[in-house]
C-alpha positions in Angstrom: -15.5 0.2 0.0 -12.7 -0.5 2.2 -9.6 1.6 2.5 -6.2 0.2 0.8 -3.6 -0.2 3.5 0.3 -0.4 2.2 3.1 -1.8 4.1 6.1 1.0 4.2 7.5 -1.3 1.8 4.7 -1.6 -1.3 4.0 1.8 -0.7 8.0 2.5 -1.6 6.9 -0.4 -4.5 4.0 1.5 -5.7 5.3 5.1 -5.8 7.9 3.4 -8.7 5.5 2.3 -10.2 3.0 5.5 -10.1 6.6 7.9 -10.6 7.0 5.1 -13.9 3.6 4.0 -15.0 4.9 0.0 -14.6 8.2 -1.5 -14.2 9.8 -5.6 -14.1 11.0 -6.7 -10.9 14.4 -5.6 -11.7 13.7 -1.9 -12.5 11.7 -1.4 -9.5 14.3 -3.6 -7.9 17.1 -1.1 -9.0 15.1 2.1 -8.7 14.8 1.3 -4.7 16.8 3.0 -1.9 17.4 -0.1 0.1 19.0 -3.4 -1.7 16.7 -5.8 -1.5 16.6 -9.7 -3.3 15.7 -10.3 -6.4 12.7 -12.5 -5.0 11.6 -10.0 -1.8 11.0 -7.5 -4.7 9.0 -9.9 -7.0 7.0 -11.3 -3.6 5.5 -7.2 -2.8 4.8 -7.4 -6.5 2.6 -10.9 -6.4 1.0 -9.2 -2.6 0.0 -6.0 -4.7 -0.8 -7.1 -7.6 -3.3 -9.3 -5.4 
C-alpha cells in the first residue's frame, strides 16, 4: 500500500474535517486560518475526496 501524501493545504483541509467529523465547503471554508475562495476550498475537497 502506498503512503498518502497531503499538500500543506488538504492536510490544513483534512485536520477540519478529522477535528469535525465532516463539514460543507463553507464550514471548512470558515474554520480556515487563511481566506481562501469559495471555489479553491471546494477544488481540495473534489482532490481529496479523489
Amino acid at each position: 500500500m502506498s503512503e498518502i501524501r497531503f499538500t500543506p493545504r488538504e492536510l490544513d483541509v483534512m485536520s477540519i474535517l478529522w477535528r469535525n467529523g465532516s463539514g460543507t465547503v463553507s464550514e471548512v471554508r470558515e474554520a480556515l486560518d487563511e481566506e481562501l475562495a469559495y471555489t479553491s476550498v471546494l477544488s481540495a475537497l473534489q482532490t481529496l475526496e479523489e
